[in-house]
C-alpha positions as CSV (number, residue, x, y, z in Angstrom):
1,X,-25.0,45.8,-32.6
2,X,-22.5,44.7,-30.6
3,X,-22.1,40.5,-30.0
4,X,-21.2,40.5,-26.7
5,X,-20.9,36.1,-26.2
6,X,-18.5,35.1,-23.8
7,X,-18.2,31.6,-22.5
8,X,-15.5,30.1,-20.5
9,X,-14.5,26.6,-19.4
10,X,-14.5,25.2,-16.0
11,X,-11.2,22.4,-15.2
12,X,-13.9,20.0,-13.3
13,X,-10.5,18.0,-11.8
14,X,-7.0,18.0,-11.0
15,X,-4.9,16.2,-9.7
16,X,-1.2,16.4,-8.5
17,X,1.4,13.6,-8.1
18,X,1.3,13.4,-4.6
19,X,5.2,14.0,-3.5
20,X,5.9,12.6,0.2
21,X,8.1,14.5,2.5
22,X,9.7,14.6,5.9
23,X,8.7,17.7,7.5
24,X,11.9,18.2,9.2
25,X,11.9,21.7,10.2
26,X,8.6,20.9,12.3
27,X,7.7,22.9,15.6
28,X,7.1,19.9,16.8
29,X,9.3,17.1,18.7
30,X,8.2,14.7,16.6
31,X,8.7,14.4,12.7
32,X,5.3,14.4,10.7
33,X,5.5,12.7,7.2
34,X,2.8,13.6,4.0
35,X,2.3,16.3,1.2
36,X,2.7,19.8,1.5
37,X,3.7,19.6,5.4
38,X,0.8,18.0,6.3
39,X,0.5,14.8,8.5
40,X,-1.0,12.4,6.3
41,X,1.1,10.0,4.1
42,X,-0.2,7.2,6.5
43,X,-3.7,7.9,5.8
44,X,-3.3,8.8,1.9
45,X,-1.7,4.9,1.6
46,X,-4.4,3.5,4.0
47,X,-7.0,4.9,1.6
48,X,-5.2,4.0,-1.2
49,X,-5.4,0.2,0.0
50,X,-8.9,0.3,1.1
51,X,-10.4,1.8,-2.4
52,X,-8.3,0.0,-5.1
53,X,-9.0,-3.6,-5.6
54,X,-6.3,-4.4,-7.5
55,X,-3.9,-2.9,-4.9
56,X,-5.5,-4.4,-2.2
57,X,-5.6,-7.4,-3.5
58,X,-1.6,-7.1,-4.7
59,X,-0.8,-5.8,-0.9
60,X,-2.6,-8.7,0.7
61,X,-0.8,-11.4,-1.3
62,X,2.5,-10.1,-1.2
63,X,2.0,-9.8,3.0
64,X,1.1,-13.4,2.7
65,X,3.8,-14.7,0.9
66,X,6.0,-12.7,3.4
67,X,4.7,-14.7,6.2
68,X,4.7,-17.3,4.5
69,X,3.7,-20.2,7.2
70,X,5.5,-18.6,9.6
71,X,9.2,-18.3,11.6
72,X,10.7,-21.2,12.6
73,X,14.5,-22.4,13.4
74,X,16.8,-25.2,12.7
75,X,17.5,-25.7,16.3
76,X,15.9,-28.7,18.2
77,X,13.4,-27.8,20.6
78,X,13.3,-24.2,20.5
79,X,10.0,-23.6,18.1
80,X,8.0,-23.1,21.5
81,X,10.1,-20.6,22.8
82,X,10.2,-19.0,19.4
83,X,6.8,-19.1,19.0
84,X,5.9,-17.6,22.7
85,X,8.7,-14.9,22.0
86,X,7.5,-13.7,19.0
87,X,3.8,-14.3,18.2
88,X,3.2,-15.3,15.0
89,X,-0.4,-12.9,15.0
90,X,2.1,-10.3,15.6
91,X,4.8,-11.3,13.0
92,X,2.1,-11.4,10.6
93,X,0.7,-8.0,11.5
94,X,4.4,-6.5,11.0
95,X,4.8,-8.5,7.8
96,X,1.8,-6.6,6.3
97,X,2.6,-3.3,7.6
98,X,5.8,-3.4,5.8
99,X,4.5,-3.8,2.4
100,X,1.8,-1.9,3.2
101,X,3.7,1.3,4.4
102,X,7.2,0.4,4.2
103,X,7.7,0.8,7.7
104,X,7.3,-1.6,10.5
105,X,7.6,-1.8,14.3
106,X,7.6,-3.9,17.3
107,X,7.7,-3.3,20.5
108,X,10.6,-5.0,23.0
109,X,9.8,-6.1,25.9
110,X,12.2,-6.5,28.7
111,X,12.2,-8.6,32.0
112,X,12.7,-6.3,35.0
113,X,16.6,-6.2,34.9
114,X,16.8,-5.6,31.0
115,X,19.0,-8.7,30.6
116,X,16.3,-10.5,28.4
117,X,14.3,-9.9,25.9
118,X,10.3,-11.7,26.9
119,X,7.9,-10.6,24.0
120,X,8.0,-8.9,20.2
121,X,4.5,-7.4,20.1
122,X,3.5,-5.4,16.7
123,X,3.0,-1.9,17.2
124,X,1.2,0.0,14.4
125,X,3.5,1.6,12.8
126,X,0.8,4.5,11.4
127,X,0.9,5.6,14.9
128,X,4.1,6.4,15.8
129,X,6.5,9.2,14.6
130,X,10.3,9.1,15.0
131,X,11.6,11.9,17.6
132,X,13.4,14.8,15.8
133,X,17.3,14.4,15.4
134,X,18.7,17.4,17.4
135,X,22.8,16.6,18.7
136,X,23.4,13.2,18.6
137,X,22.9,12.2,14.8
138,X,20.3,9.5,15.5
139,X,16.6,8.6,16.1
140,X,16.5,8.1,19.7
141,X,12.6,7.3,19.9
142,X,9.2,7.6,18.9
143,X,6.2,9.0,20.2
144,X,3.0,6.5,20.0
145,X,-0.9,8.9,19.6
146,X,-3.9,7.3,18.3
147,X,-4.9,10.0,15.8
148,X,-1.9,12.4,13.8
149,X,-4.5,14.3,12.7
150,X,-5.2,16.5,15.2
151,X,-1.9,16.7,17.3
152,X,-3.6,20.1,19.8
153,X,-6.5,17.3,20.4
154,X,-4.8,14.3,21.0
155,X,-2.4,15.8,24.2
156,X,-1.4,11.8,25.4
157,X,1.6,10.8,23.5
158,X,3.4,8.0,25.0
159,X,7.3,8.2,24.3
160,X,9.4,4.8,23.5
161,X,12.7,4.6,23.5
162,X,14.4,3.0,20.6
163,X,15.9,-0.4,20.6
164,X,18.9,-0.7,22.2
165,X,19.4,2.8,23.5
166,X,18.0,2.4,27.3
167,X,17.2,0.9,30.1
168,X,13.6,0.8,29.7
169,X,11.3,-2.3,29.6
170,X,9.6,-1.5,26.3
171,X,11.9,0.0,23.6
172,X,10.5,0.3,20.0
173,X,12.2,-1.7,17.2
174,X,11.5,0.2,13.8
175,X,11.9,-1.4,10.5
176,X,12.2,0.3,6.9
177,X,14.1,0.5,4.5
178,X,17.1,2.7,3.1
179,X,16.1,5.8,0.9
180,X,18.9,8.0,0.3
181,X,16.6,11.0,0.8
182,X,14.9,10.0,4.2
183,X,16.1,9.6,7.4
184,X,13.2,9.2,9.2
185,X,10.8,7.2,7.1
186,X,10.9,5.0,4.3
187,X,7.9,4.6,0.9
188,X,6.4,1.2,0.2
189,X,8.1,-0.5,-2.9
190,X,4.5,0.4,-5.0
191,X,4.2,4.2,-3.7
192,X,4.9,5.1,-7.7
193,X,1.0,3.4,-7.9
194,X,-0.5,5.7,-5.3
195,X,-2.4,7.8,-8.0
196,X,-3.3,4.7,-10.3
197,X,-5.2,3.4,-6.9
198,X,-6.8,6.5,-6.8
199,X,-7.7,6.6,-10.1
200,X,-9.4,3.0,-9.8
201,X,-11.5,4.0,-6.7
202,X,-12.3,6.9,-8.9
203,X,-14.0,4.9,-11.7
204,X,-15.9,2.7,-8.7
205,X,-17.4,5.7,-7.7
206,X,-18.0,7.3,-10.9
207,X,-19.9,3.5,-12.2
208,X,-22.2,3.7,-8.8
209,X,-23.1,7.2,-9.2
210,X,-23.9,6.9,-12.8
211,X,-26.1,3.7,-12.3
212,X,-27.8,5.8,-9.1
213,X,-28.6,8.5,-11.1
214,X,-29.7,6.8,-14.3
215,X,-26.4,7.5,-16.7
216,X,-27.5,11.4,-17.4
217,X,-24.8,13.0,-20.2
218,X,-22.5,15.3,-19.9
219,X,-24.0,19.1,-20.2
220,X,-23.4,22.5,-21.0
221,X,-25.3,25.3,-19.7
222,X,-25.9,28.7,-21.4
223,X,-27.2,31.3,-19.6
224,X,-29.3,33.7,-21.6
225,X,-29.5,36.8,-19.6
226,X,-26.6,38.7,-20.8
227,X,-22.8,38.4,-19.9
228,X,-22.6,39.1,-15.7
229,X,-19.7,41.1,-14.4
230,X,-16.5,39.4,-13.5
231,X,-17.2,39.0,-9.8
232,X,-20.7,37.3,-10.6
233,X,-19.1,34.9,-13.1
234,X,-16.9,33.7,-10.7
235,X,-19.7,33.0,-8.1
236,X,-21.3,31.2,-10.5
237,X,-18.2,29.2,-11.6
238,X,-17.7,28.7,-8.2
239,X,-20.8,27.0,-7.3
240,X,-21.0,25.1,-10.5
241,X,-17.9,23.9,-9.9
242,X,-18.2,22.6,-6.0
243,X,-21.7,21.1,-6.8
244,X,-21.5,19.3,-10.0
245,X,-17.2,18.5,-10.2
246,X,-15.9,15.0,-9.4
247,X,-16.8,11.4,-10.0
248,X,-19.1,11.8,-6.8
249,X,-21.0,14.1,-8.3
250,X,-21.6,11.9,-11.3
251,X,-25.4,12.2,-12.7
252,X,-26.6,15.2,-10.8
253,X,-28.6,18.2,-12.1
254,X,-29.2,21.3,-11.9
255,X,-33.0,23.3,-10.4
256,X,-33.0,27.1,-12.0
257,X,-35.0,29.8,-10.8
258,X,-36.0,32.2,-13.4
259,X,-37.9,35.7,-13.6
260,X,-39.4,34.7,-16.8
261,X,-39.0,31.8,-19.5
262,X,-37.4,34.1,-22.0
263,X,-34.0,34.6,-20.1
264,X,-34.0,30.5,-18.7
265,X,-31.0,29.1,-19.1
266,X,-30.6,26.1,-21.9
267,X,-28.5,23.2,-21.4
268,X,-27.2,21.1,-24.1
269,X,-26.3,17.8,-23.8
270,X,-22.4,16.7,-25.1
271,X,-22.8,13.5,-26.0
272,X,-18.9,11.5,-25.7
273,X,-18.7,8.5,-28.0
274,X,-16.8,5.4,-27.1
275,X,-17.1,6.4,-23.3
276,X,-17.2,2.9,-22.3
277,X,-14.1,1.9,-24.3
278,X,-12.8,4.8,-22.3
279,X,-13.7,3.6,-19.0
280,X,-12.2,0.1,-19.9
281,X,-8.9,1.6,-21.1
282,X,-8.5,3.6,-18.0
283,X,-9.1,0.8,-15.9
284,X,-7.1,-1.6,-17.7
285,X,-4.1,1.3,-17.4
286,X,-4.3,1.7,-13.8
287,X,-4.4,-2.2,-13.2
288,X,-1.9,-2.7,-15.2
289,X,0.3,0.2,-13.4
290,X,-0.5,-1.1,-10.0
291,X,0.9,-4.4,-10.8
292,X,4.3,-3.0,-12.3
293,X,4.3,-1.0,-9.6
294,X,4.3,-4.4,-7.1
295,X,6.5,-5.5,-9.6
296,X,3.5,-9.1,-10.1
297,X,4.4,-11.1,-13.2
298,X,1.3,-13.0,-12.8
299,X,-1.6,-11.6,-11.6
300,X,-3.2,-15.2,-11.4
301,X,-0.5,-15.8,-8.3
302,X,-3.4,-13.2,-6.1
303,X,-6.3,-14.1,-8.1
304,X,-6.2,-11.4,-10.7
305,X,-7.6,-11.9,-14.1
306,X,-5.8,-9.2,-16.9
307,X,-7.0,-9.7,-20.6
308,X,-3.3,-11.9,-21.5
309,X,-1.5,-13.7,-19.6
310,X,1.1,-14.7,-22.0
311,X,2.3,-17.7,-20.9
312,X,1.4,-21.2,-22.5
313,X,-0.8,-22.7,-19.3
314,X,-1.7,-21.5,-15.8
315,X,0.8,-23.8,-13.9
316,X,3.8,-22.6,-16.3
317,X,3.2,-19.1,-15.7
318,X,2.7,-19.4,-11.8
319,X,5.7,-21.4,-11.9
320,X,8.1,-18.8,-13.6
321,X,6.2,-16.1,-11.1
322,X,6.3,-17.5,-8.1
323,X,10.0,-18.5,-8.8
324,X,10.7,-14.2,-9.6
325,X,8.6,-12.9,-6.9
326,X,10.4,-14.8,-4.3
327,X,13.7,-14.0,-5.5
328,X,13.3,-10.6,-5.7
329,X,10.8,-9.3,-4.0
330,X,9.6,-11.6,-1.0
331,X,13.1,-12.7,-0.1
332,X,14.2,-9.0,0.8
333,X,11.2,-8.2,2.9
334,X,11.8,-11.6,4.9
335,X,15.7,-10.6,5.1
336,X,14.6,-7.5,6.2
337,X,12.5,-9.0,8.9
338,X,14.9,-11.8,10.0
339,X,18.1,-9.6,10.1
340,X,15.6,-7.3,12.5
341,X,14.6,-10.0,15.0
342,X,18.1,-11.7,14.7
343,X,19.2,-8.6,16.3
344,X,17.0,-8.3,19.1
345,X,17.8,-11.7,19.6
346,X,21.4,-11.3,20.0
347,X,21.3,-8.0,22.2
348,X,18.2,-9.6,24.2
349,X,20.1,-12.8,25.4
350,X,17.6,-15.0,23.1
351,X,19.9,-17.9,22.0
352,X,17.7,-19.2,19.4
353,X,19.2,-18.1,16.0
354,X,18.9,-20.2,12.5
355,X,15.4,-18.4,11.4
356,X,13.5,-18.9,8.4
357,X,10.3,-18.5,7.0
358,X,8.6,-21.4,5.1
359,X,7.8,-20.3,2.2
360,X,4.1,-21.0,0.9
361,X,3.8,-21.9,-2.2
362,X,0.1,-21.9,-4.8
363,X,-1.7,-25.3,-4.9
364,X,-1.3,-25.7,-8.6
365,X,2.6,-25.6,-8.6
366,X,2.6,-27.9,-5.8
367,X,0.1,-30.4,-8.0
368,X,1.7,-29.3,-11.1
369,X,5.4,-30.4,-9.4
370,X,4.0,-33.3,-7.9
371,X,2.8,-35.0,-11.6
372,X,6.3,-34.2,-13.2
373,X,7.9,-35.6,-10.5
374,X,5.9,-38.9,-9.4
375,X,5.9,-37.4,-5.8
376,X,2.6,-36.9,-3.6
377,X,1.8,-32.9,-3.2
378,X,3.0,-33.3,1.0
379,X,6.6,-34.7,-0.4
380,X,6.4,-32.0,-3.6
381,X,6.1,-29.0,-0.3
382,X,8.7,-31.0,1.4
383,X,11.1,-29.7,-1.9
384,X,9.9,-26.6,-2.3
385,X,10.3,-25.9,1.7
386,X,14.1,-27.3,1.8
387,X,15.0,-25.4,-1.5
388,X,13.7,-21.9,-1.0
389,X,14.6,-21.2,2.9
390,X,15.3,-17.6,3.2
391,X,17.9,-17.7,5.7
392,X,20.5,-17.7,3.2
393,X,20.5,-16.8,-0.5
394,X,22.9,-18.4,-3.1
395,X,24.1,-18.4,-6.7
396,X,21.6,-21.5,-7.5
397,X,18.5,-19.2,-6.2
398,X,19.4,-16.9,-9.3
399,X,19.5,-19.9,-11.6
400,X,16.2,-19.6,-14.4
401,X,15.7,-16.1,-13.2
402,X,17.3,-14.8,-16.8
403,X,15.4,-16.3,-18.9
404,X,11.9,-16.1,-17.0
405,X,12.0,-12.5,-17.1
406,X,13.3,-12.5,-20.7
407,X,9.9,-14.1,-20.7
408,X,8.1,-11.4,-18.9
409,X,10.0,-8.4,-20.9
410,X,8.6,-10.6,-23.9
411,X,5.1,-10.8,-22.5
412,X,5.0,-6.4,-22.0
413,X,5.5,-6.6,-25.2
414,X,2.9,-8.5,-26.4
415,X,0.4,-6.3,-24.4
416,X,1.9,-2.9,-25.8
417,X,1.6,-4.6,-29.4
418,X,-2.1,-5.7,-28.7
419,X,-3.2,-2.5,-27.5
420,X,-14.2,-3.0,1.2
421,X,-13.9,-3.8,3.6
422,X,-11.8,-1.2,5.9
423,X,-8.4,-2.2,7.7
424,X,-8.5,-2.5,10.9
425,X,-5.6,-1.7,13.0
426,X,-4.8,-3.6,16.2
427,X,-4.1,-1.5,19.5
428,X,-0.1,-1.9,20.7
429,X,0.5,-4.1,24.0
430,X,1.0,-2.1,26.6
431,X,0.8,-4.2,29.1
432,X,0.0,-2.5,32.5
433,X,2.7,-4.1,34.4
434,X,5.7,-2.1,32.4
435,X,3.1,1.2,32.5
């Protein structure tokens, strides 16, 4: 007699590094921006930031520390006018939408005879998309819809002129940064963490879905009715596949209907040993990726907790952080910013100039400086504030930075030897009297 077994073996996921690309060849007038020509890098980061903790959590500090406690200048007088120019609400907003996405905008607006610039209102920069380069080798605009997703829907698209290039009362300044293969857009600095994020939510849901459906193992199930042809295997794959794949799906089970108890199908359990070491590793992997990919030397800086810190006390390793993450990432991003609004200054007839950002700095180096130093924590600020303005960068900025990441090079090290609430978007001002 003929044994006539066959089994076979269903993938229950896969996943693909997202790769994020400019659709230039579009139909459309407009350049859309996501995976596989579809519209939807925007949203994929979005989700990205509202299901990963750690990420949200690295995104939000960071945007902090880029506002800092605001914009001010040098010049005497002028922090009300700076202040009623450029809201600091709205600078804020911008500052998180460029570590966020990457990309940020504003919109300018004019007085009536475009010789001076009245307002810099953020603009979310998830709703507009840069106007397809045709003849003159240039972004001239961007068209502003509430919803990318369904372009036939949404008909209204407002076009905005870019900065500089019109007559207009509201022109659209657009800030990113340079990427030698995109014109149009530009990636956050921690895109290379999009699928760790994903991978965290991914464990979230697959915890609440075991706990709701009371941890039920792993199973295989033999039918006993003979081998089916081809085309009913594949049904059945199918459907076994769509119903019980996925961390959602965590803890289901299946109903069969049978003609008789003979020809039931049998399901063995598969028992997986260590499965919550697993879970632990993989979570401890992806957090761990996510911060590399924010480039964080101390998670404790945003409230983070990882199993080694490796530094001798809190206050020292916040203090060799903090000094690193300003340097080299918060002071580009408010570069970035101020050489932005510097120029809409200058082309806008504003004739404040001399901007900074004051820096804010943790509560524990400011008490941890203020005890070395026999200084109250106010005077301590007063230092750190005079010191670490970000209107200009110098040799002495760079001074320590050697040896503290000699420090964190020895702490990665040490660790490989030792082995939501949703965003909410504000709506741009549009202010009827320039509609």
């Amino acid at each position: 007699m003929k044994d006539n077994k066959q089994f076979s073996v269903l993938n229950l996921s896969r996943q693909d590094v997202p790769i994020i690309t400019e659709d230039i060849k579009t139909r459309y007038r407009w350049v859309p921006v996501g995976i596989l020509e579809q519209d939807d890098y925007f949203g994929l980061v979005t989700e990205a930031y509202n299901t990963s903790t750690t990420n949200a959590a690295c995104v939000d500090g960071v945007a902090d520390l880029i506002y800092g406690k605001g914009l001010f200048t040098n010049e005497i007088g002028k922090q009300e006018k700076l202040d009623r120019i450029v809201p600091p609400e709205d600078l804020r907003k911008i500052a998180f939408d460029l570590k966020l996405y990457g990309n940020a905008a504003y919109q300018v607006i004019w007085n009536s005879s475009h010789t001076q610039i009245q307002k810099l209102y953020h603009m979310p920069v998830q709703n507009l998309r840069a106007k397809k380069i045709y003849d003159m080798g240039r972004i001239e605009g961007y068209y502003y819809c509430s919803d990318w997703s369904d372009v036939r829907r949404q008909k209204e698209k407002k076009y905005l002129p870019v900065f500089g290039s019109s007559k207009e009362e509201i022109e659209v300044m657009y800030i990113k940064e340079y990427e030698p293969n995109r014109y149009y857009y530009s990636l956050p600095d921690w895109i290379s963490a999009l699928q760790f994020s994903f991978s965290e939510a991914e464990l979230s849901n697959l915890h609440l879905n075991n706990i709701e459906n009371g941890f039920l193992p792993v199973a295989m199930v033999n039918f006993n009715n003979g081998v089916p042809a081809p085309e009913e295997r594949d049904t059945i794959e199918a459907l076994i596949e769509s119903k019980f794949t996925g961390t959602k799906n965590a803890g289901r089970f299946m109903v069969s209907f049978n003609d008789d108890a003979v020809n039931k199908p049998t399901i063995d359990t598969i028992p997986i040993d260590n499965l919550h070491d697993k879970y632990t590793y993989v979570a401890e992997y992806s957090q761990d990726r996510i911060l590399v990919a924010h480039r964080i030397v101390s998670p404790l800086l945003f409230g983070i907790r990882t199993t080694s810190n490796g530094f001798s006390s809190a206050a020292e390793e916040m203090k060799t952080a903090y000094s690193i993450m300003q340097t080299m990432t918060i002071f580009p991003f408010q570069n970035l910013l101020l050489n932005s609004i510097t120029e809409a200054f200058k082309v806008g007839g504003i004739g404040t100039k001399d901007l900074y950002f004051e820096q804010l700095t943790p509560l524990v180096i400011l008490t941890d400086t203020a005890d070395d130093t026999d200084q109250t924590i106010d005077e301590a600020q007063k230092d750190v504030d005079d010191t670490m303005q970000s209107d200009e960068t110098t040799e002495e900025d760079f001074e320590g930075v050697d040896e503290a990441i000699a420090k964190v090079q020895e702490t990665i090290e040490m660790k490989k030897d030792n082995h939501n609430e949703p965003i909410r978007f504000s709506e741009p001002f549009f202010d009827k009297n320039y509609i």
